[in-house]
N, C-alpha and C positions, 0 to 999 in steps of 0.2 A: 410335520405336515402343516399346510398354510390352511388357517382358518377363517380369511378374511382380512380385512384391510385397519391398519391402525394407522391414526394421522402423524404426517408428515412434522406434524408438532412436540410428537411426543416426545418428553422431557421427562428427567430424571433431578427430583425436587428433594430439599432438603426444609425443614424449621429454619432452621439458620442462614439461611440464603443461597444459598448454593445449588446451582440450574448447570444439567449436563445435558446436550443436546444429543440425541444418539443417530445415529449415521442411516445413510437410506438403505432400506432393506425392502425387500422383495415384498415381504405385507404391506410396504405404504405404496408399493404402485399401482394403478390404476387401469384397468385392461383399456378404455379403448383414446385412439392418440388424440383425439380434443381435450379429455380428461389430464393426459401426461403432460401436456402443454401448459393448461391451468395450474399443474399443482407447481410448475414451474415459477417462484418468486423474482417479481423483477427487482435488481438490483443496480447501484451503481458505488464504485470508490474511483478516487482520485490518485493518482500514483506522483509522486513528485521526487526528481531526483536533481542534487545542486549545480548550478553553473553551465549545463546545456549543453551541447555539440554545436561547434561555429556550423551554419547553412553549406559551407563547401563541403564540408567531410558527410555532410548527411550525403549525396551524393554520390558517395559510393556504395552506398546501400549496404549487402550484407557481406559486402568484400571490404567494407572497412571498421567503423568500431562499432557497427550494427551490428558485427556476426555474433555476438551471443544469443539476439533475438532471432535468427535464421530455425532453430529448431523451432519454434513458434509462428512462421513466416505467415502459413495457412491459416492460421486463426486470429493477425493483428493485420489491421489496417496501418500503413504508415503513412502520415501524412507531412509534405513538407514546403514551402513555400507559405506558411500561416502567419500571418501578420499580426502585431500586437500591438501597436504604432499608436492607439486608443489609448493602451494603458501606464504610457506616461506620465509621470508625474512630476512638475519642473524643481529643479534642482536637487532631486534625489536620483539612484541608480538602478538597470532592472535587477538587484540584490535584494531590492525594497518591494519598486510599482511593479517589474514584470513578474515577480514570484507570488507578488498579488494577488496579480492580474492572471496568474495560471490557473483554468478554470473556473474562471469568474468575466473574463473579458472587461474586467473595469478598473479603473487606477484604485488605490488606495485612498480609506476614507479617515486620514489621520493615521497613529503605530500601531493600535491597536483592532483596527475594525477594515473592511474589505468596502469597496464602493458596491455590492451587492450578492446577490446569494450564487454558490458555487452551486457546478453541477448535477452532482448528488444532492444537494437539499433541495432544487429547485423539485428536481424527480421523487424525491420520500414524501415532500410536502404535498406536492400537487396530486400522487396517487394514496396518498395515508393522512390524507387531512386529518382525521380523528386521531393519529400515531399507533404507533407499531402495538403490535403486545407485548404484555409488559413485562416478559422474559425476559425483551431482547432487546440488547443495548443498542438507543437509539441514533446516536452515531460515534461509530467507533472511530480514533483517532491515534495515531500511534509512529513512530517513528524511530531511527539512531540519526542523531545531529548535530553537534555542536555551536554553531553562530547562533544568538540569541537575538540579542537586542528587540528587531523590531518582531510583531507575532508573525507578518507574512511571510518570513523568510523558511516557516515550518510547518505552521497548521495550512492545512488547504481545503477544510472545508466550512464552509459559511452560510449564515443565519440569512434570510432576507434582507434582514436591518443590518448586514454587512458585520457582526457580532459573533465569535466560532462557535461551531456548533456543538463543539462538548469542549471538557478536557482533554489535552494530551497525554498519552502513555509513552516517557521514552524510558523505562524500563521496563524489559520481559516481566518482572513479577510486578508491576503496576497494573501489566496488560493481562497478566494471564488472572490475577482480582479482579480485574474490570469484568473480564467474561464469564466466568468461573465463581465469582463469590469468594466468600471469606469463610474461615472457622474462627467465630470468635469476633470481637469488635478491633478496630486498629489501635484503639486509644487504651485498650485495658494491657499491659506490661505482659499480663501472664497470660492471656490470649494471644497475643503476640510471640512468646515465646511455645505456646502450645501450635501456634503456627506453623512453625517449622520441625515439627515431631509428628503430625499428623497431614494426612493427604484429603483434600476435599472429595476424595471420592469415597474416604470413610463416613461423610455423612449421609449419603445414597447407596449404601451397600446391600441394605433389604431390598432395596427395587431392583439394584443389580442382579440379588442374588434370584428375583422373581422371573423378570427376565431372561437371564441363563440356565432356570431351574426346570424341573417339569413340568411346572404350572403353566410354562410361558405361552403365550400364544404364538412365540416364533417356532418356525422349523429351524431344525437343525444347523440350517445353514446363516442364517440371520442368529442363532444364537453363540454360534461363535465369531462370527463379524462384534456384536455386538463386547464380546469379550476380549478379541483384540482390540475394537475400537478405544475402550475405557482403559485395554493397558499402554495402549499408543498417548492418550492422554497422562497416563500416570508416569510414564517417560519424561514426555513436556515436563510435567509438576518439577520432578527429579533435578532438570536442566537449570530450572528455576528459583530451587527453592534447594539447599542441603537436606532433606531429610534423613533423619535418622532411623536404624532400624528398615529401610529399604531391601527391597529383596536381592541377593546380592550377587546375583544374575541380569542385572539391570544396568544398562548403561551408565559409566561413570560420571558423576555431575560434576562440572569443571568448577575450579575455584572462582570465588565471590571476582563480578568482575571488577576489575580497575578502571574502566572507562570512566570517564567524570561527566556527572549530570547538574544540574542543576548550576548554581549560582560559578561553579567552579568551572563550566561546560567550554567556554572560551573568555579565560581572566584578563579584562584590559582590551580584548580584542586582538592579543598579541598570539592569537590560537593556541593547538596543544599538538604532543607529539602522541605518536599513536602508529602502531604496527597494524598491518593488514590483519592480518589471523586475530588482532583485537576487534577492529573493527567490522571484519563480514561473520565472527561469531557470533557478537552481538544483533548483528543485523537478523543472522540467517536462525537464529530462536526466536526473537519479535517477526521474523517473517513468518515463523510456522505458526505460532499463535495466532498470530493474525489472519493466517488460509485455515487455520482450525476453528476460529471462531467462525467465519463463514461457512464452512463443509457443516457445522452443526447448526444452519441457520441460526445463530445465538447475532448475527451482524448482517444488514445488507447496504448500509450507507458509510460511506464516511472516506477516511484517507490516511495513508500511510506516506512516508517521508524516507527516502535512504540518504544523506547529504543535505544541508539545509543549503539557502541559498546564498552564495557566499563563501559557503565552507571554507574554513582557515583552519585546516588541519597540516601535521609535517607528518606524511605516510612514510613508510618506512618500510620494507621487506621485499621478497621476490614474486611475482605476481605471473602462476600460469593458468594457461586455459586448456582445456582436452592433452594435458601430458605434456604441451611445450610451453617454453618459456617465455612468456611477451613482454616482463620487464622488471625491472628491479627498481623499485620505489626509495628514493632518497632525497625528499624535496631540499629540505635545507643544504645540503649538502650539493644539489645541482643546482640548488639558487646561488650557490655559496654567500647564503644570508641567513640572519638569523631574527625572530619573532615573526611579525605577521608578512615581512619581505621574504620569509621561508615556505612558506605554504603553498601548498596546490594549485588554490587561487589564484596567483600571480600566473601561473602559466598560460589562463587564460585572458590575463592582460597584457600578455606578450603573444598573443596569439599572431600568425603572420602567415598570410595565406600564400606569400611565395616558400615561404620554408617549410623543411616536416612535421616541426611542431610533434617530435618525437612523445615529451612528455604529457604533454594534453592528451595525446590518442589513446596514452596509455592507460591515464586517469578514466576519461571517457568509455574506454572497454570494458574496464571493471566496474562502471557504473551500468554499463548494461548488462553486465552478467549478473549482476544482485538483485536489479528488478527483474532480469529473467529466471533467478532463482523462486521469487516469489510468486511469479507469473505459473512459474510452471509445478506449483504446488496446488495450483486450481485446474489442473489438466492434467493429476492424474489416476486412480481405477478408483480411487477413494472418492474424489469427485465428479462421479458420473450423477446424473440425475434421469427424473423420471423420463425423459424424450430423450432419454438416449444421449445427449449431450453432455461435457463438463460444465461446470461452474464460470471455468473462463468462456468457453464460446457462447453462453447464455447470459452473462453477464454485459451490462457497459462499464468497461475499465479503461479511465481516459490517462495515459499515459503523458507528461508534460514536463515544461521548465523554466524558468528564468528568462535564460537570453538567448538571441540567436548566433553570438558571437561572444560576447565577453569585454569586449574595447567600450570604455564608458565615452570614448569624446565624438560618437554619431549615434543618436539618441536612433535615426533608423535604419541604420546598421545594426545596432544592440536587439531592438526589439523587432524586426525582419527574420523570417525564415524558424522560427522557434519550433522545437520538434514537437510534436505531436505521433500518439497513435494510440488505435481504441480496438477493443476487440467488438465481435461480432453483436453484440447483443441478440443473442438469439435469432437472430436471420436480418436483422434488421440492416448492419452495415455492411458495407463491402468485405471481405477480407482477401488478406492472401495476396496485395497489392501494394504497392507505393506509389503514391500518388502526387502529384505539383499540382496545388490546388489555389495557389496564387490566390488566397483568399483571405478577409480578415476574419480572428478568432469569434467573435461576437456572432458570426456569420455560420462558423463551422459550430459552435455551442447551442446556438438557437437550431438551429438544423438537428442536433441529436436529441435535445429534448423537447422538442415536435413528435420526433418520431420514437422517443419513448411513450410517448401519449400524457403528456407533461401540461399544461395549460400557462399560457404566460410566456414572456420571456425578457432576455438579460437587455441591460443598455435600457436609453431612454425609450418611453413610451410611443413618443411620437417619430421613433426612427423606423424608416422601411426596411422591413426583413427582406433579408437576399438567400436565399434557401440555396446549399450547397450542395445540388442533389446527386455531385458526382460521388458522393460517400454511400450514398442510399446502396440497399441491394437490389 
C-alpha cells in the first residue's frame, strides 16, 4: 500500500562511498501536473560520433545512412545545412578545430583546451551555480575511441575557461567506479583484489534488504521494481568486472577485453585493427552505464563519444541491421593498404560525391545505429518519468561531429553542412522533423541555451545574436 511520497533523490548510501540511485517508482510521484513537471531535472549531454556524414548523404534522410535513427524519428530534431566556417583553425584540420568546435561553436584554444564552454556546462553552470549534490557526478565523461593525440578529438565537454570538464572514462569499469563508487581504495593491492570478489551492492544491502522488506514504505509493486532494478545493475557489475561466486543464473561475463586503451590506443598514429563485435561491445556496456547512470539521476551533464575524431581504426567483420546484411567490413584489405592508409578514415578522404562511396555509407550506418543504441536506452519503460515522458524527450541531447565532408583541401567544404540533431527537451524543440536551417552553429547553440533558460552566451561578447527560432516549438 502507498504511504506517501519519498524523494526523487533517494539513494542507497554506503561508509565506503558507494551511492546507488533507485529508479522512479510510483511513491516519488507527485499527483498534480505543475508538480511532475518540477520534479522533472533539466539536463543536457553531448553526443559525439567520428568523421561525420559528407552534407549530400544527409539528404537522404531516413532512406539513407540515417535509417537507424528512423525508430527515433519523432523524438529527434535533425538538423542540416549548419555551418561551422568559425571554427577554423588555420593550418590544422576539422580532426582537431571542427571536433572542437562541436558544441562549443569556437575554434580551439591550443591541444589541450576548447576556445570556450560546451553546451552542457554552459546549461549546469548557469542553472546550478552553487553545483549539483554531491552524490552526483558532476560531469560525466565517457567514451570508446581510439585517435588520441589532440584532447578535442574525444572529450566534448568544456569549462568556460575552455578547460574539460572532468575526466574521461573510456573503460566500462572506470565508468561504472565513476558512478557507482568503489569497495575499498584503488591504491591498496588487496582492496583491489577484494574488488573483484565482491559486488558494490554488498555494501547497501541493509537498505536494500529495508526497502524490499516489510518495513518498506513501498508497495508491492515499487518493491520489486526496486529488486529488479539493483539486479539489472548487479548484471552491469558482472559485464564489467569477473566476479566470483556470482549467481549462476546470471548472464555470462565476457572475457577481459582486448580493446587497447590508453597509451597503446593508436601506436605511431599508424591505428589498430579491430573487429566489429569488439568494438560495439565495448561501446554498447559504456552505453548502458552511461543511460543507467542517468535513469538513476547519479548524471545530468556531460558527454559520451562513440569514434573519436579522426578514427584510424582497420574494422573488420560482417555488419547487419534488422536481419540483413549491409556490409562486410575489411578496411585494409579494400584500401589494399596497410597502417594508417588502411583505416576507415581514408574513406572519407576519398569521399566523391559523383560515386557510391559504398564504404563510407557503410561505416556511417553503423555509426548511427551505436548512437541510436544509446539514444534508445533513454526511451525506454525504465526511463519514464514523472510527466509522463522519457529521459530522451525531456532531455537536451545534442547530437554532432567533426566535418561536413571529410576532404581537408576546402576548409568550407569541410566545415559546411555538419550534422546536427537534438531531442525535444521537454517541449522545448521542434521534433519529429528535418530541417535546412542554413544557419551557423554559434547561432543554433546560442538559440538552445536561451531556451534552456541558460544566461549568457557562446562567441564574442560583442557579436549580434541571430536566434534560430525555426528549432523552437
Amino acid at each position: 500500500m502507498k504511504t506517501g511520497t519519498i524523494s526523487r533523490r533517494t539513494m542507497l548510501k554506503s561508509v565506503g562511498g558507494v551511492t546507488i540511485g533507485l529508479p522512479l517508482l510510483e511513491e516519488m510521484l507527485v499527483s498534480s501536473a505543475t508538480a511532475a513537471e518540477a520534479a522533472v531535472p533539466v539536463r543536457a549531454f553531448n553526443v559525439f560520433f567520428g568523421l561525420g556524414i559528407p552534407a549530400p548523404l544527409q539528404t537522404e534522410g531516413f532512406d539513407g545512412v540515417l535509417e537507424p535513427l528512423r525508430p527515433l524519428a519523432d523524438k529527434l530534431l535533425i538538423m542540416r545545412n549548419v555551418d561551422q566556417i568559425r571554427c577554423d583553425e588555420s593550418g590544422i584540420n576539422a580532426h582537431y578545430d571542427g571536433a572542437t568546435g562541436s558544441f562549443t561553436a569556437e575554434p580551439p584554444d591550443g591541444e589541450a583546451r576548447a576556445g570556450g564552454p560546451s553546451l552542457d556546462q554552459v546549461v549546469r553552470q548557469s542553472l546550478y551555480p552553487e553545483g549539483l549534490p554531491p552524490e552526483m557526478v558532476p560531469t560525466l565523461i565517457g567514451g570508446t575511441f581510439f585517435r588520441r593525440s589532440r584532447v578535442g578529438r574525444y572529450v566534448h565537454s568544456y569549462k568556460h575557461d575552455g578547460t574539460v570538464a572532468g575526466t574521461m572514462q573510456e573503460k566500462p569499469r572506470d565508468l561504472f567506479d565513476r558512478v557507482f563508487g568503489r569497495v575499498g581504495t584503488t591504491d591498496d593491492p588487496d582492496a583491489r583484489r577484494q574488488r573483484l570478489r565482491r559486488s558494490v551492492l554488498d555494501a547497501v544491502v541493509d537498505q536494500y534488504k529495508f526497502y524490499t522488506g516489510a518495513n518498506s514504505p513501498l508497495g508491492a509493486t515499487s518493491r520489486a521494481r526496486v529488486a529488479d532494478h539493483l539486479q539489472r545493475i548487479r548484471e552491469y557489475e558482472q559485464r564489467v568486472y569477473a566476479l566470483a561466486g556470482r549467481d549462476p543464473d546470471s548472464p555470462d561475463v565476457p572475457p577481459p577485453s582486448d580493446v587497447a586503451h590508453g597509451g597503446e590506443a593508436d601506436p605511431g598514429g599508424m591505428g589498430i585493427d579491430i573487429t566489429l563485435e569488439e568494438l560495439t561491445t565495448e561501446w554498447r556496456l559504456m552505453a548502458d552505464l552511461y543511460a543507467l547512470a542517468i535513469q538513476l539521476d547519479r548524471a545530468r551533464f556531460g558527454s559520451i563519444t562513440f569514434l573519436a575524431a579522426g578514427e584510424r581504426i582497420r574494422l573488420t567483420g560482417d555488419y547487419e541491421y534488422e536481419g540483413r546484411k549491409i556490409f562486410h567490413f575489411d578496411d585494409a584489405a579494400q584500401h589494399n593498404a596497410t597502417g594508417d592508409q588502411g583505416c576507415s578514415h581514408e574513406w572519407w578522404h576519398k569521399y566523391n560525391p559523383e560515386k557510391q562511396n559504398e564504404q563510407l555509407r557503410a561505416h556511417a550506418h553503423m555509426k548511427m545505429r551505436e548512437v541510436a543504441y544509446f539514444l534508445s536506452k533513454l526511451d525506454d519503460p525504465d526511463a519514464v518519468e514523472a510527466n509522463g515522458k522519457t529521459i530522451l524527450e525531456n532531455s537536451m541531447i545534442t547530437i554532432s561531429t567533426e566535418s561536413g565532408d571529410g576532404r581537408h583541401n576546402d576548409v568550407k567544404r569541410e566545415l559546411s553542412g555538419v550534422f546536427h540533431a537534438i531531442t525535444g527537451a521537454n517541449g522545448r524543440f521542434k521534433t519529429g522533423e528535418i530541417l535546412d536551417l542554413n544557419a551557423e552553429g554559434i547561432d543554433v547553440y546560442n538559440t538552445m541555451i536561451r531556451s534552456m533558460g541558460a544566461e549568457g552566451q557562446l562567441g564574442p561578447a560583442d557579436r549580434e545574436m541571430r536566434p534560430v527560432d525555426a528549432i523552437l516549438a
